[in-house]
C-alpha positions in Angstrom: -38.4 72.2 42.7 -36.5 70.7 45.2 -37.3 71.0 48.9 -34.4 71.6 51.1 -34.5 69.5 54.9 -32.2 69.4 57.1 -30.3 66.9 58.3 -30.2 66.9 62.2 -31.3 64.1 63.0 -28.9 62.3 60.5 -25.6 64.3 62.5 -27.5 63.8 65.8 -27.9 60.3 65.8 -24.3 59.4 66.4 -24.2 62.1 69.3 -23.7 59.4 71.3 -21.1 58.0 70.1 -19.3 61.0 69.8 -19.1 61.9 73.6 -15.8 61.3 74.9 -15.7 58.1 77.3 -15.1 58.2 81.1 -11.4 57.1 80.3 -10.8 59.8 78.0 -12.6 62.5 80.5 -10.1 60.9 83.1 -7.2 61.2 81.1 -8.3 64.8 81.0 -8.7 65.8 84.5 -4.9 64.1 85.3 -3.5 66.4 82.3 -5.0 69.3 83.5 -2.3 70.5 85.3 0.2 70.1 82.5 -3.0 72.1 80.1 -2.7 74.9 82.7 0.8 75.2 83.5 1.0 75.5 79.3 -1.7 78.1 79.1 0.3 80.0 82.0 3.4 80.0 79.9 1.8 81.0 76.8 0.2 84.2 78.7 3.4 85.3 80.0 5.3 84.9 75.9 2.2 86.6 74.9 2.8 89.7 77.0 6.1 90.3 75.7 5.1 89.9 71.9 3.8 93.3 71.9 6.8 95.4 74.0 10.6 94.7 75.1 10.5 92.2 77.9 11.7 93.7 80.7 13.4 91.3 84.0 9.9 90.9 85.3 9.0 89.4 82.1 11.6 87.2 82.0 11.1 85.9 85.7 7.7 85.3 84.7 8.5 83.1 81.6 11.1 80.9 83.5 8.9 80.6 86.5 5.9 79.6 84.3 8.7 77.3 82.1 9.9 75.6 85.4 6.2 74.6 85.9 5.5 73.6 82.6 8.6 71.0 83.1 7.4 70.2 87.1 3.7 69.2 85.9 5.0 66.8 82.7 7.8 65.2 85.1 4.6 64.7 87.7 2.3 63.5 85.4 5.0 61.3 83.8 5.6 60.0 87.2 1.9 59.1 87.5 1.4 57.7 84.5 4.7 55.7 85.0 3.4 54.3 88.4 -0.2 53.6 87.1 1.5 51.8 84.4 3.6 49.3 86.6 2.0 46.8 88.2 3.8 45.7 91.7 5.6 49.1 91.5 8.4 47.9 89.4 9.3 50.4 86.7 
């Protein structure tokens, strides 16, 4: 008969090293805005799946669209500055 263990502590001994690093948590949090922006979009194309989209719909997806392009062109810009040292791009 074979005795069945589990095997915890063999998957929670690397937990550590599994936890994402400070840089990759900051890299997160200057994202964010882009994450939410495309979350925003996908709510207001998810509204219409169901139903014709009516002009409010449509205002709703280009406004959330236009934000969607704002965020990546601001968070470009960042990570273009942080990028170049003395400013020179």
């Amino acid at each position: 008969m074979e005795h069945i263990v589990t095997v915890q502590d063999a998957v929670t001994a690397f937990a550590d090293f599994m936890e994402p690093t400070p840089a990759e948590l900051a890299a997160i949090d200057a994202e964010m805005p882009v994450i939410l922006a495309d979350v925003e979009l996908l709510d207001a194309q998810i509204i219409t799946l169901d139903r014709t989209p009516t002009e409010l719909d449509a205002r709703r997806i280009r406004r959330a669209h236009r934000r969607v392009l704002a965020e990546r062109r601001a968070l470009a810009n960042r990570t273009a500055d942080v990028n170049a040292p003395g400013g020179a791009a």
